[in-house]
C-alpha positions in Angstrom: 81.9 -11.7 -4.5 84.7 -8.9 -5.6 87.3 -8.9 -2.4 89.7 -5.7 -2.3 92.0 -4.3 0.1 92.7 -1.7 2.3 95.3 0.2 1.7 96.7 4.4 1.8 95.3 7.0 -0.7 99.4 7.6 -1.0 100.6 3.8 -2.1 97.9 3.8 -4.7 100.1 4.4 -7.4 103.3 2.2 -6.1 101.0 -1.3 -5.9 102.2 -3.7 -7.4 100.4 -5.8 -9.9 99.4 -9.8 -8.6 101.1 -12.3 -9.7 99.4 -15.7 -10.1 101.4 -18.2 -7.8 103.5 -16.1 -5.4 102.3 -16.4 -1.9 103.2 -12.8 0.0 105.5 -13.1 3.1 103.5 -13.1 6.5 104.8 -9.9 8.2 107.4 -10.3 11.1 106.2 -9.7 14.9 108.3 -6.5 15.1 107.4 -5.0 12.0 105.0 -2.4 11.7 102.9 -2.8 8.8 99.6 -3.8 9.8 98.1 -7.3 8.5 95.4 -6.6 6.0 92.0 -8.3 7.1 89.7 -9.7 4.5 86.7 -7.2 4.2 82.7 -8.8 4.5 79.6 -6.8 3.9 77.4 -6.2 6.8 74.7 -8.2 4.9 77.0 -11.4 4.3 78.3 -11.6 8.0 76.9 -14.6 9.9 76.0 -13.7 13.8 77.5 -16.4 16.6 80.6 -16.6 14.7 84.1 -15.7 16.6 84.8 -12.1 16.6 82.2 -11.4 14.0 78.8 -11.0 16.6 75.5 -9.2 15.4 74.4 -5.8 16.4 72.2 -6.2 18.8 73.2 -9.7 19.7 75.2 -8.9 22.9 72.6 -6.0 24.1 69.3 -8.5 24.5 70.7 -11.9 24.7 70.1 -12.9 28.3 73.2 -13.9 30.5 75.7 -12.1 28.2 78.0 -9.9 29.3 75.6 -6.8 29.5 72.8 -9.3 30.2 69.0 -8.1 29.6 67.4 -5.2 31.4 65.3 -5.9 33.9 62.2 -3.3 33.6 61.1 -4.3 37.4 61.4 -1.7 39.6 63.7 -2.1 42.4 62.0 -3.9 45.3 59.1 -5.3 43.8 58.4 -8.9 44.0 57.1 -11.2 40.9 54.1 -11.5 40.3 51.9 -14.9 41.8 51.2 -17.1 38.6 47.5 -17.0 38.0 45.8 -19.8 36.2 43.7 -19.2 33.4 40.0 -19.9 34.7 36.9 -18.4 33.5 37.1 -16.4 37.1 39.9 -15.4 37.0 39.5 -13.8 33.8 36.5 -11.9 35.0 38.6 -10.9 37.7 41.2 -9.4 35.3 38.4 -8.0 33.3 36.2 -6.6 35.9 39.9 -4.8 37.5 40.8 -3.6 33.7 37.5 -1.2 33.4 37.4 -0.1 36.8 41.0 1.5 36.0 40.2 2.7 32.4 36.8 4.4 34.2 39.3 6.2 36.9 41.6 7.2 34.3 38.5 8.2 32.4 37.1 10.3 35.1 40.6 12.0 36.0 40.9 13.1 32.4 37.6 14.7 32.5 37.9 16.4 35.3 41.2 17.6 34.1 40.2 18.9 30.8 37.1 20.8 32.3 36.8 20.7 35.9 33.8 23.8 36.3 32.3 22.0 33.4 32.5 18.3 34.7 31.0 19.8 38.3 28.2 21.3 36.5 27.1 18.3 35.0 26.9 15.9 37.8 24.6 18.2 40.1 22.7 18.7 36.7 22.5 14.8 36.5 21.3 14.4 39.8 18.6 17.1 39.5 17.6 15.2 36.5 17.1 11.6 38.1 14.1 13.5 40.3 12.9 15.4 37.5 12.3 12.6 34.9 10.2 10.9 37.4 6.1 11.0 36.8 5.5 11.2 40.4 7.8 14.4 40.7 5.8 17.3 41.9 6.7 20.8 41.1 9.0 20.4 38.4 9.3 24.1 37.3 11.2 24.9 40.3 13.3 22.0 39.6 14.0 23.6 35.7 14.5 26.7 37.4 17.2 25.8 39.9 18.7 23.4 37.2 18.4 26.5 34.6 20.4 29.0 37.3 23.2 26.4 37.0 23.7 26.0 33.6 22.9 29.6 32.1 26.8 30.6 32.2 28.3 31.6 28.7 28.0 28.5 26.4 27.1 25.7 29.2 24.4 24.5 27.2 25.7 24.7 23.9 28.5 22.4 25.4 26.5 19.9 27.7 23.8 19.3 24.2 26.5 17.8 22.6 27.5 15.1 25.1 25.5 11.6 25.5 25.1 12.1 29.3 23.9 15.6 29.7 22.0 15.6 26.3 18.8 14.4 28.0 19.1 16.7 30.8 18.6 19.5 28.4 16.1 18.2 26.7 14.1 17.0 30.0 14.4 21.0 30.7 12.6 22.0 27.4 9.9 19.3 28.0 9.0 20.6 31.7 10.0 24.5 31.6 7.6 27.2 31.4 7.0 29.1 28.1 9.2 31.9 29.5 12.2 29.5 30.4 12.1 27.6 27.5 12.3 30.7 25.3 15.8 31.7 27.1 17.4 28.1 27.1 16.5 28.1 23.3 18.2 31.7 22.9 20.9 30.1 24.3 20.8 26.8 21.9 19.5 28.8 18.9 23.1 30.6 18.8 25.1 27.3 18.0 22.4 25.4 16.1 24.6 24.1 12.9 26.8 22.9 16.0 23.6 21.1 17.6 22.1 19.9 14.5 25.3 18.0 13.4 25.7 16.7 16.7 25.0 13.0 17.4 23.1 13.9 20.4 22.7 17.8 20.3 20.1 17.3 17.4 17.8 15.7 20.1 17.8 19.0 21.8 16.8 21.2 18.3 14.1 18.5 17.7 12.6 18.7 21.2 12.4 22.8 21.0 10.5 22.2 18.0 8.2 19.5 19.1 7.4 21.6 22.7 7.9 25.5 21.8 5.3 27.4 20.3 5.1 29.7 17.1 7.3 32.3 18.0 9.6 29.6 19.3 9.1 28.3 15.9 10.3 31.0 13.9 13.3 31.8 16.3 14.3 27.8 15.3 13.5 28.2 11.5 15.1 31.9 11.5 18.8 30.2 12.3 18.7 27.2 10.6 18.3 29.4 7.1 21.4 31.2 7.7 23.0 27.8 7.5 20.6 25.2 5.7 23.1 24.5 3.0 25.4 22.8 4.9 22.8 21.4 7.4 21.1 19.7 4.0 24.2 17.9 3.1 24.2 16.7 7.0 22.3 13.1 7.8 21.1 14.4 11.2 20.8 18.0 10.4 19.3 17.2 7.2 16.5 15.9 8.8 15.6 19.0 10.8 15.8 20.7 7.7 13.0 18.5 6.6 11.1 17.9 9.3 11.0 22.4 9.6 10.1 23.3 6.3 7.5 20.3 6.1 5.4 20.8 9.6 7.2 24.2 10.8 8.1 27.0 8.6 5.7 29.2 7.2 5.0 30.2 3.5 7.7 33.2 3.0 10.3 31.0 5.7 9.5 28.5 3.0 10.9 30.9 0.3 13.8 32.3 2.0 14.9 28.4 2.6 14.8 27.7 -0.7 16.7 30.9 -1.8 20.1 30.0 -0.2 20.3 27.3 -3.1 19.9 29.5 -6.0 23.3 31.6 -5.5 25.5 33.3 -2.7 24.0 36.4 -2.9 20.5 35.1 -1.5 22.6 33.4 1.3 23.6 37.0 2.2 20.4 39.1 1.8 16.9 37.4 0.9 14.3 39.0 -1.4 10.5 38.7 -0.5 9.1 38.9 -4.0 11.2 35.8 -4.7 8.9 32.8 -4.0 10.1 30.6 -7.0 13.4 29.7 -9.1 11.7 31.5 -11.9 11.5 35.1 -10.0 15.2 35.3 -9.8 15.6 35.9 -13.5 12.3 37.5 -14.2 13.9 41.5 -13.7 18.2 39.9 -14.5 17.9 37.3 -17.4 21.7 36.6 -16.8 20.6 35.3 -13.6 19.0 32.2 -15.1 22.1 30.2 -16.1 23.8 31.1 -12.9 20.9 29.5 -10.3 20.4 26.4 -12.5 23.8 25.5 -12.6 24.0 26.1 -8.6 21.2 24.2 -8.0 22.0 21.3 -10.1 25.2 21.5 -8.3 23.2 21.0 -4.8 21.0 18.6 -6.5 23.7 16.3 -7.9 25.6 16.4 -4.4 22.1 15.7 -2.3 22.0 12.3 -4.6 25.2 10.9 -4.6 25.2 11.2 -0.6 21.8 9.5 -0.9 20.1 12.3 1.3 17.6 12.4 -0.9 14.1 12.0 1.2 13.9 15.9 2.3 11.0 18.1 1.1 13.5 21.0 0.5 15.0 19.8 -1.8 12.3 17.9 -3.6 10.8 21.7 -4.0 14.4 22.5 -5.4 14.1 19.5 -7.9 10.8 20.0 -8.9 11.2 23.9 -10.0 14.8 22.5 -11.7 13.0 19.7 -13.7 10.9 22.3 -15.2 13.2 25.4 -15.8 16.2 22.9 -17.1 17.3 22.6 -21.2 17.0 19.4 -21.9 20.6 17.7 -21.5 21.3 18.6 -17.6 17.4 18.0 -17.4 18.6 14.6 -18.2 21.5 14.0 -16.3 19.6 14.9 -13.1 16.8 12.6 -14.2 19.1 9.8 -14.8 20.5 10.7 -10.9 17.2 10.8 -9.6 15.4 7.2 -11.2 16.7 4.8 -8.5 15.9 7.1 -5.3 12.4 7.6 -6.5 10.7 6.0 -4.0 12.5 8.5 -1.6 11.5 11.7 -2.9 7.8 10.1 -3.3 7.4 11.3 0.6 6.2 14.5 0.0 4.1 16.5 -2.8 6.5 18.1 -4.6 9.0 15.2 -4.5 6.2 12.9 -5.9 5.4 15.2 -8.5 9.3 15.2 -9.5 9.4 11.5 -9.1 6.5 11.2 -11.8 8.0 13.6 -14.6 11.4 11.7 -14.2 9.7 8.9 -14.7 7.4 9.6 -17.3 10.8 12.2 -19.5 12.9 9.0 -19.1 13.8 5.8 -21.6 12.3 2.7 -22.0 15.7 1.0 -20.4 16.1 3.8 -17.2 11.9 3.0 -16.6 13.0 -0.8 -16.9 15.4 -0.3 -14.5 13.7 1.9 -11.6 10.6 -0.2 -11.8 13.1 -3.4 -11.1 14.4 -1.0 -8.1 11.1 0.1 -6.7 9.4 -3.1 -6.5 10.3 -3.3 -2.9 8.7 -0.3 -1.8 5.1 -0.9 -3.8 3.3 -1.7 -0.9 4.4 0.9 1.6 4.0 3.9 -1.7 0.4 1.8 -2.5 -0.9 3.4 1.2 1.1 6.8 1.1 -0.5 9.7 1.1 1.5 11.4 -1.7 3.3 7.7 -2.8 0.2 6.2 -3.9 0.0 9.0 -6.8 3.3 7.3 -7.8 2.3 3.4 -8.4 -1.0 5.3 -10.2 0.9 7.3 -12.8 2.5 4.0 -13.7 -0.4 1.4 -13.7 -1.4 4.0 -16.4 1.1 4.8 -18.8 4.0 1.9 -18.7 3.3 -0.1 -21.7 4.9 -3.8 -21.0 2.1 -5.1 -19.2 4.4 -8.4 -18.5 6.8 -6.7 -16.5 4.3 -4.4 -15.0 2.7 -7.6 -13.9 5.6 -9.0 -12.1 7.3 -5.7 -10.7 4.1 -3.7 -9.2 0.7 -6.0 -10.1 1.8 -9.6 -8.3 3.1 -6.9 -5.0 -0.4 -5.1 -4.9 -2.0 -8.9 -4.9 0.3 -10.3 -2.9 -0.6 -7.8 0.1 -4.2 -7.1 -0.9 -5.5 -6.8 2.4 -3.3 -4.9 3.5 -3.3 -2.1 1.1 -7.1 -1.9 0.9 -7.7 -1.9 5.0 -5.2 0.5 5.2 -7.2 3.1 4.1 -8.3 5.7 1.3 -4.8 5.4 -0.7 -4.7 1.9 -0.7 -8.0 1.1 -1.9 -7.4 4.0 -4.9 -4.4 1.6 -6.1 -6.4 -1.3 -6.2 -9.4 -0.3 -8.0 -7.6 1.3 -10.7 -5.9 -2.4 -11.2 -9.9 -3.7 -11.9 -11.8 -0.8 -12.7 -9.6 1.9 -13.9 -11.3 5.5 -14.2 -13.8 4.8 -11.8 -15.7 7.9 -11.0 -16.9 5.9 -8.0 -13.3 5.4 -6.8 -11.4 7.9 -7.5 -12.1 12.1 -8.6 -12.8 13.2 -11.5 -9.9 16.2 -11.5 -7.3 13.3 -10.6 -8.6 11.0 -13.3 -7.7 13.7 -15.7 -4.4 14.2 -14.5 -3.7 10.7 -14.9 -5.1 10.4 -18.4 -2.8 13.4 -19.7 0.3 10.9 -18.6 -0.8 9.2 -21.6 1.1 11.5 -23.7 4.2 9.3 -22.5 2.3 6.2 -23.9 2.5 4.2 -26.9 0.3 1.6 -26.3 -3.7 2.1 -26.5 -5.0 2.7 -23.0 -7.9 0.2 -23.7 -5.4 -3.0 -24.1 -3.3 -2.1 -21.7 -5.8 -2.1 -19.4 -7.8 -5.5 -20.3 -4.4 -7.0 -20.4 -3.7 -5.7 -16.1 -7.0 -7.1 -15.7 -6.6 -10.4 -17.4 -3.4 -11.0 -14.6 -4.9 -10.0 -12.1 -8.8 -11.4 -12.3 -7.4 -14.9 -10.9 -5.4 -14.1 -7.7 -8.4 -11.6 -6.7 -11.3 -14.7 -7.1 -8.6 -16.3 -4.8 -8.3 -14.1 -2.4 -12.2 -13.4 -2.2 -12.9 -17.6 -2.1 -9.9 -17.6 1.1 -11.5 -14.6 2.9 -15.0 -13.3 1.9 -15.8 -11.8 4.7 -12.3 -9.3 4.3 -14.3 -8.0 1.3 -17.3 -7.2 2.9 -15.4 -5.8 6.2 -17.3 -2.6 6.1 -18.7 0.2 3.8 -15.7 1.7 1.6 -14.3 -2.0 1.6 -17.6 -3.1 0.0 -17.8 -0.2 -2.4 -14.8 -1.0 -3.7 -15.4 -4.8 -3.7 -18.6 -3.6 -5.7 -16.8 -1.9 -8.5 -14.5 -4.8 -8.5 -17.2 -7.5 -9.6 -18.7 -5.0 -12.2 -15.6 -5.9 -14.3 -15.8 -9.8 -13.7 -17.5 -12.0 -16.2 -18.4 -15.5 -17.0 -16.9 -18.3 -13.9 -14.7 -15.7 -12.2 -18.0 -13.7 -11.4 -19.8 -16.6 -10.7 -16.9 -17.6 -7.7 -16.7 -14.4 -6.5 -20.9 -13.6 -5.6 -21.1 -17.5 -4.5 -18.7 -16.6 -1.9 -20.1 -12.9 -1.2 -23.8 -14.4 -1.0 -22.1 -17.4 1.9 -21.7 -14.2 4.1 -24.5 -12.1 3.3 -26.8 -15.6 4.1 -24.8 -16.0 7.6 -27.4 -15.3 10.1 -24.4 -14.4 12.2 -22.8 -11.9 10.2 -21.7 -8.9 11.7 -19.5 -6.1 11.0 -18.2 -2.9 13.2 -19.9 0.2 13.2 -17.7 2.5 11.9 -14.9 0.8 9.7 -11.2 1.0 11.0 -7.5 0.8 9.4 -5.5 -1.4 10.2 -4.5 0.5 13.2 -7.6 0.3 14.7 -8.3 4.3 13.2 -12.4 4.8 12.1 -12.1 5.5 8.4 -13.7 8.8 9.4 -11.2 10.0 11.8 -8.7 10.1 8.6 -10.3 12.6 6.8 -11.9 14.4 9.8 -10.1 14.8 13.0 -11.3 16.6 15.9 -9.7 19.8 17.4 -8.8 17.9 20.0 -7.1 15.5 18.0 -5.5 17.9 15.5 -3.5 19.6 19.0 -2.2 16.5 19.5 -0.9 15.7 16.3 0.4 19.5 16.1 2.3 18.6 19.5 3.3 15.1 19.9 3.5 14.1 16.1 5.7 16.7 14.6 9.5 14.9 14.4 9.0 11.3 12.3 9.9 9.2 15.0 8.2 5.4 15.8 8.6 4.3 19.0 7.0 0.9 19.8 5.5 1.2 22.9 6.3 -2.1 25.9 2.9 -1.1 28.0 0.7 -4.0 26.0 -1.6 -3.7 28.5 -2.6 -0.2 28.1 -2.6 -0.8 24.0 -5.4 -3.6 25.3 -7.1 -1.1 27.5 -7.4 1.0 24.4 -8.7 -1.4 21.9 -11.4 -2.4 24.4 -12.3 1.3 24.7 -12.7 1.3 21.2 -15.1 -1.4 20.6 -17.2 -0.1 23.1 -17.6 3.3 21.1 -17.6 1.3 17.6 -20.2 -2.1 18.6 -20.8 -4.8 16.3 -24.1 -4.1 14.2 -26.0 -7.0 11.7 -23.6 -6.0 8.1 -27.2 -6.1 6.4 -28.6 -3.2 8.5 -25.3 -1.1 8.6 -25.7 1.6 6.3 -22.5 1.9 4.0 -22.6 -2.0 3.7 -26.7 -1.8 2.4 -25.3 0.8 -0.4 -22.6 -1.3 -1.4 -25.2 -4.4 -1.1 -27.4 -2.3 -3.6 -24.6 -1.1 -6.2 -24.2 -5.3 -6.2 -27.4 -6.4 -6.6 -28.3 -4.1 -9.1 -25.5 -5.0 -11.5 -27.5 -8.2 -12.3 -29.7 -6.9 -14.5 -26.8 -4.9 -16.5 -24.8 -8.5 -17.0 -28.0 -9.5 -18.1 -28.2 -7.7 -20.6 -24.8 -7.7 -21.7 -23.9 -11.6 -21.1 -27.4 -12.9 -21.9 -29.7 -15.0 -18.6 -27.2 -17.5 -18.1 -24.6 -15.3 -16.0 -24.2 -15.5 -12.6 -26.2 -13.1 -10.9 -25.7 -12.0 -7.3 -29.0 -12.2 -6.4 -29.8 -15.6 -7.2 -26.7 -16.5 -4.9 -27.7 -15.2 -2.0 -31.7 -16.2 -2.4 -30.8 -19.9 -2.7 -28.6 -19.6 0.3 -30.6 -18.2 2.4 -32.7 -20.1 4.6 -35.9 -19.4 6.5 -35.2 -18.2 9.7 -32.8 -15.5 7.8 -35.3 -14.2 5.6 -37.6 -14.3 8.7 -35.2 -11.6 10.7 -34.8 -9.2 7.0 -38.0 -8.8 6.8 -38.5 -8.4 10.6 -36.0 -4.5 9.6 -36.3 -2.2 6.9 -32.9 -2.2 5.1 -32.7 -5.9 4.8 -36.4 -5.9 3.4 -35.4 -3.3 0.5 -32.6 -5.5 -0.3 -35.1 -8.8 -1.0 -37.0 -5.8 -3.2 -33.9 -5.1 -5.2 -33.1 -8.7 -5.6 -36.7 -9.3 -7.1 -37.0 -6.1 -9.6 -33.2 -7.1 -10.8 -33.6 -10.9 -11.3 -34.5 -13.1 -13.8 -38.2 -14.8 -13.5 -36.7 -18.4 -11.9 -35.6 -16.5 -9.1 -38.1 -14.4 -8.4 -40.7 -17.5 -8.5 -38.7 -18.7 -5.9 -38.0 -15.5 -3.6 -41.7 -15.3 -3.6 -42.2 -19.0 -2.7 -40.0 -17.7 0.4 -42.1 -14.7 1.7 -45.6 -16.6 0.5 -44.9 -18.0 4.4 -44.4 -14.6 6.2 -47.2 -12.5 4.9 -48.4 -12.3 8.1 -45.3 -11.2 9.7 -45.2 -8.7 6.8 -48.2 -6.8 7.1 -47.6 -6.6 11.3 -44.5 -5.0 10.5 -45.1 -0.9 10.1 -42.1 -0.2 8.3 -41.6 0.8 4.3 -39.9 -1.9 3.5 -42.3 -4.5 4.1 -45.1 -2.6 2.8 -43.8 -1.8 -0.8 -42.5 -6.2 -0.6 -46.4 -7.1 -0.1 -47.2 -4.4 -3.0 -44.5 -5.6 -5.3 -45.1 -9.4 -4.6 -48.7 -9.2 -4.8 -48.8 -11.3 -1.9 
């Protein structure tokens, strides 16, 4: 440690040098030269010594001279100790958040007293109006409505958790004349409302109860801000949920035109329906709006808000109008979100060209990321198109197998009761380009994805079936009656066994003919989903029903619903409409029973009298109180008459060895079937 000394600026130059072993004098008590003290650093000094005490040492050290504050105020007493008990820490508790609600509450009615006023009579107008047993709840909305309809009331009370549902309770119960002026009101701070965690409620509820004017007055603001409502999670979501159920065709067009450039945000051109239009008249347009778009479409992606139908449109029309290289870079962006976009048309047909324009390693890749969502795009309207594109033009059939095949078997039931989708994917798995299955126009389409394909269509498709045959015989063994559940389950199980062959074929009609032979098998009228739907009410819904829909069903929202008793109710209501029938005299089930039978004598010819025919199955298993009630109807007699013209000679021997004993019931019964049996048997 270097020491020095202190010393005048003046006597620098008279010091005189040290000497090594002279001690200096100690200064006399009358002189008056100061002693010199030995200087520390601040940082070397060592607190509780004499003279030398810390900083803040004599300040807080308690009993010192200054001693320690005391932050009591003067007269108050010390607190009681209190032990620490489970009570008395609810105690503590409870006394904590009653305060922090009064300070709450003062700061509220601080900041906005008229406003804080306003709500709580509009909260207590609300309690009686939410009730089912309220009577003349207009008035209510009216006297509620003569409240609020000050300046920008409801703009402000939308936004707040509290007074979010009072608004929207209004829209619900309000006249069609009311509800158009609250929405006038909303409509002018919608970006606002759609952004909002709870104001977005209130923009979803004027959709899902105002009409088509009220519609377009909705759709009309949201355009002048839908680019920054897209990029929004809750405002993106109206965005979707308007241009998909709401907006009409040229709303449709002007929403799509504030993406291609600044000046459509401004002014919006009718003959612009398109990307393409834009540059039609300007050619320097054209690199302008894709670059802006791909802009929008890169940004929509990295925030993962990818699952809107805008801006599948925008990515569909950009796919096809891109050069090749940002066509690319998109595509690459786009491969791991595709079973988002797959929600709607467009998005679907963009999810199958960046699928199909992509490498061997990106398709690798967003099969490995998709495999989750198979099932739930195997039963989507638009999704299912998807999983079809690729059962028909992905070449390695080993990871096909594992990524998409093993998820379709795995939840076989499923997909096929679910309904017309689901049972598409399936087929193609067994019997791929079935006219019986699928249309003609979409089997094209999905033969010129082909294009994409190296490997011949043929192997591909024997080796999907060869992985696939064995879980399927499994399934059938474990649950034949599944398989014959109704009519467009049966078809299907019917074009399914016409590409079986040799054992496989000969387990699946053994346990096909167990059911058919069950003197107590029965089926429901009409088939149903899984949700308990008629297969006909999904292509065909009443008026009625399509009202409902357009009213109740508009915002994508599940809700499970805790009345179990009124689902029951429901069910039971349904079964009385749709009764059990005999599955041999239901109609669809005695087509799909004939496509079956008939099939024998085309194995026949093609694997020689030694396959397994479906005919011979069911004659040896059925007994003779069964064949006593066929012939007894007149479907269930044509089927014996198939089974005879289509079987080999043992088993016809034997079928008519069967009916030998009922000739007598035969010719009593007066219907066709029975008479052409007695003129084909010669009996």
């Amino acid at each position: 440690m270097i020491q020095t000394k202190k010393r005048a600026v003046g006597d620098a130059d008279k010091a005189p040098a040290k000497k090594e072993g002279v001690k200096k004098p100690k200064p006399d008590a009358g002189s008056t030269d100061k002693a010199v003290k030995k200087f520390t650093p601040k940082f070397d000094r060592k607190p509780g010594t004499v003279g030398e005490k810390g900083k803040f040492q004599k300040k807080f050290t308690p009993g010192g001279k200054g001693g320690g504050k005391d932050f009591r105020e003067k007269g108050a007493e010390k607190k009681p100790f209190v032990a620490n008990t489970p009570e008395s820490k609810r105690e503590y508790w409870t006394g904590l958040k009653k305060k922090q609600k009064e300070l709450r509450e003062q700061r509220r009615k601080a900041k906005t007293k008229d406003l804080y006023e306003l709500s709580v009579g509009a909260k207590k107008i609300y309690e009686t109006l939410k009730r089912k047993s309220t009577e003349n709840k207009e008035q209510l909305v009216v006297d509620l409505h003569a409240k609020l309809n000050k300046d920008n009331t409801y703009s402000r009370i939308a936004t707040s958790h509290d007074t979010a549902r009072v608004v929207q309770c209004m829209i619900k119960n309000a006249s069609d004349e009311l509800r158009d002026q609250i929405a006038d009101k909303l409509i002018a701070d919608i970006y606002e409302l759609s952004t909002s965690k709870y104001g977005h409620h209130c923009v979803t509820c004027l959709l899902k109860n105002g009409s088509k004017a009220l519609w377009a007055k909705v759709t009309d603001g949201i355009i002048k801000n839908v680019v920054k409502m897209c990029s929004h999670v809750f405002a993106g979501s109206i965005v979707d949920s308007v241009y998909n159920e709401y907006a009409t065709n040229e709303q449709k067009a002007f929403l799509r035109q504030a993406f291609y450039s600044e000046i459509f945000q401004k002014s919006k051109d009718k003959s612009v329906s398109c990307m393409k239009d834009t540059w039609k008249t300007d050619g320097f347009m054209k690199k302008t709006v894709l670059s802006t778009v791909k802009g929008h479409l890169v940004q929509a992606a990295n925030k993962q808000l990818t699952d809107n139908g805008l801006l599948h449109a925008l990515l569909l029309d950009y796919l096809q109008e891109a050069v090749e290289v940002d066509r690319n870079e998109v595509i690459e962006l786009y491969l791991p979100h595709l079973a988002a976009i797959s929600s709607t048309k467009d998005g679907t047909s963009a999810a199958i060209f960046c699928f199909v324009n992509s490498v061997v390693k990106d398709r690798r890749a967003a099969l490995k990321t998709l495999k989750q969502y198979v099932e739930k795009l195997s039963v989507h309207e638009h999704g299912h198109r998807l999983i079809l594109c690729i059962l028909n033009c992905y070449d390695d059939t080993v990871i096909l197998g594992k990524q998409v095949v093993s998820v379709i078997l795995e939840h076989a039931e499923a997909i096929v009761a679910s309904g017309e989708w689901g049972r598409k994917v399936f087929g193609w798995v067994f019997s791929p380009a079935d006219k019986d299955l699928l249309h003609p126009t979409q089997i094209e389409i999905l033969d010129g994805y082909l294009q994409y394909s190296k490997k011949d269509k043929d192997i591909r498709r024997r080796e999907i079936l060869g992985a696939a045959v064995e879980p399927f015989c499994k399934a059938v063994e474990a649950n034949a009656e599944f398989w014959l559940r109704g009519g467009h389950t049966a078809l299907l199980t019917a074009a399914i066994v016409k590409g079986l062959k040799g054992e496989q074929l000969r387990r699946v009609h053994q346990a096909l003919a167990a059911v058919v032979a069950n003197p107590e098998w029965k089926i429901q009228e009409t088939e149903v989903n899984l949700e308990g739907v008629p297969m006909v009410e999904e292509k065909k819904k009443t008026p009625a029903a399509a009202e409902n829909a357009r009213k109740g069903n508009r915002v994508k929202k599940v809700k499970k619903s805790p009345f179990a008793e009124e689902k029951e109710k429901a069910l039971e209501k349904r079964l009385l409409l749709n009764p059990l029938v005999p599955g041999v005299e239901q109609a669809g089930m005695h087509i799909a029973l004939k496509k079956i039978i008939k099939l024998d004598q085309e194995k026949r010819q093609e694997e020689g009298e030694d396959c397994s025919q479906f005919g011979s199955a069911v004659v040896e298993q059925l007994s003779d109180e069964v064949i006593k009630s066929w012939t007894a109807q007149n479907r269930p007699s044509f089927l014996l008459l198939l089974m005879f013209e289509n079987s080999a000679e043992p088993v016809q021997k034997e079928l008519k060895q069967k009916l030998k004993a009922l000739k007598g019931e035969l010719k009593k019964a007066g219907h066709a079937g029975a008479k052409l049996l007695l003129e084909k048997l010669k009996l």
